[in-house]
C-alpha positions in Angstrom: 32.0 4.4 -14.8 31.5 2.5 -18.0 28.7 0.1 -16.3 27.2 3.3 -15.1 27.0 4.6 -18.1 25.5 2.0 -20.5 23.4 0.1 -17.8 22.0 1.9 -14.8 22.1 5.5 -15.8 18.5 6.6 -16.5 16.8 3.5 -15.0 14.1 3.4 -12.5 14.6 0.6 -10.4 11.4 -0.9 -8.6 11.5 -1.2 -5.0 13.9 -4.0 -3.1 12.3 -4.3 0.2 8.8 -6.4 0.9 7.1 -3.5 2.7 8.3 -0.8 -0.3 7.1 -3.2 -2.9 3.6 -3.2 -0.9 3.2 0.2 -0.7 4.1 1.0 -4.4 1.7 -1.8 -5.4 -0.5 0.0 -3.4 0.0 3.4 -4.5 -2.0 3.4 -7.9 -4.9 5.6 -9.2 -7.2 2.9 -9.5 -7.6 1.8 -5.7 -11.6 0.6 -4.9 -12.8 2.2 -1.6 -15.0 -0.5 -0.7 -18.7 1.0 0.1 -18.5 -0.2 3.9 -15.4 2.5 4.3 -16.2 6.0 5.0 -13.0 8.1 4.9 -13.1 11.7 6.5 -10.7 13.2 4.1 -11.1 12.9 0.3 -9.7 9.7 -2.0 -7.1 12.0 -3.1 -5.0 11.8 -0.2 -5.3 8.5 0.4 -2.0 8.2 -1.6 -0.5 10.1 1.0 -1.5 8.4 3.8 -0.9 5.1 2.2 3.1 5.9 1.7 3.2 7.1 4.8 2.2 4.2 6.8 3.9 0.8 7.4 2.8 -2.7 6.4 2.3 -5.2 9.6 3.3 -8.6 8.0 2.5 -10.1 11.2 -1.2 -8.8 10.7 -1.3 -9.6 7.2 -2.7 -12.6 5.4 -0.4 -13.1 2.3 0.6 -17.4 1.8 -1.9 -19.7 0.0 -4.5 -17.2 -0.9 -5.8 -15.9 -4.5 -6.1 -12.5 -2.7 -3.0 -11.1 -0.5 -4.5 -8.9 2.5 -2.2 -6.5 3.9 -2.7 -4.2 7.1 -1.2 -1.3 7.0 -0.8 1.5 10.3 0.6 4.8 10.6 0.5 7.1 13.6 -3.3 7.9 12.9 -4.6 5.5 11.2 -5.3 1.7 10.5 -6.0 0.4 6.7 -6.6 -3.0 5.1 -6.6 -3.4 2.1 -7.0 -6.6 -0.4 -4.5 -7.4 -3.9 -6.2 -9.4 -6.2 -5.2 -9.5 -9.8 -8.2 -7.9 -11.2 -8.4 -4.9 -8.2 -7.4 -3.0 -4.9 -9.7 -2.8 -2.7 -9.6 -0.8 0.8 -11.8 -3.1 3.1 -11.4 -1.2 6.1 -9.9 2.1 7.4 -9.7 2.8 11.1 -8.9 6.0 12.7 -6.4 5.2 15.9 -7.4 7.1 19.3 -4.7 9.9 19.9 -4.4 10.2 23.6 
């Protein structure tokens, strides 16, 4: 109770997993929509759909580059988006076929 106490209590811990740490890397207010991507619901709900999706490392390009790319699908939808230090950029944004 003691360690509780002085160390953890009132302390926001960042994310432990790979794909939480993307998304809340993703998740900021000052995401580039790149001009080639037309969404069909406004920028602020992108947030939303962001956390709500899952990151495909398999699709991803992440070793040896300057820039991480990360693709990202939820159950309508299809994002990639590009981490470099100076921006976020979403490249491309897909809308899956719901049969």
């Amino acid at each position: 109770m003691l360690v509780y106490a002085l160390l953890i209590r009132d302390r926001e811990f960042p994310a432990w997993l790979p794909e939480d740490r993307v998304l809340e890397e993703l998740a900021v207010d000052s995401l580039i929509i790149s001009e080639a991507v037309s969404l069909p619901f406004s920028d602020s709900i992108l947030m939303e759909r962001i956390k709500d999706s899952d990151v495909l490392f398999s699709e991803s390009v992440v070793r040896n580059q300057r820039c991480k790319e990360y693709q990202l699908e939820s159950e309508n939808e299809r994002m990639r988006f590009e981490i470099c230090p100076e921006a976020i950029t979403l490249m491309e944004y897909r809308p899956l076929q719901v049969d």
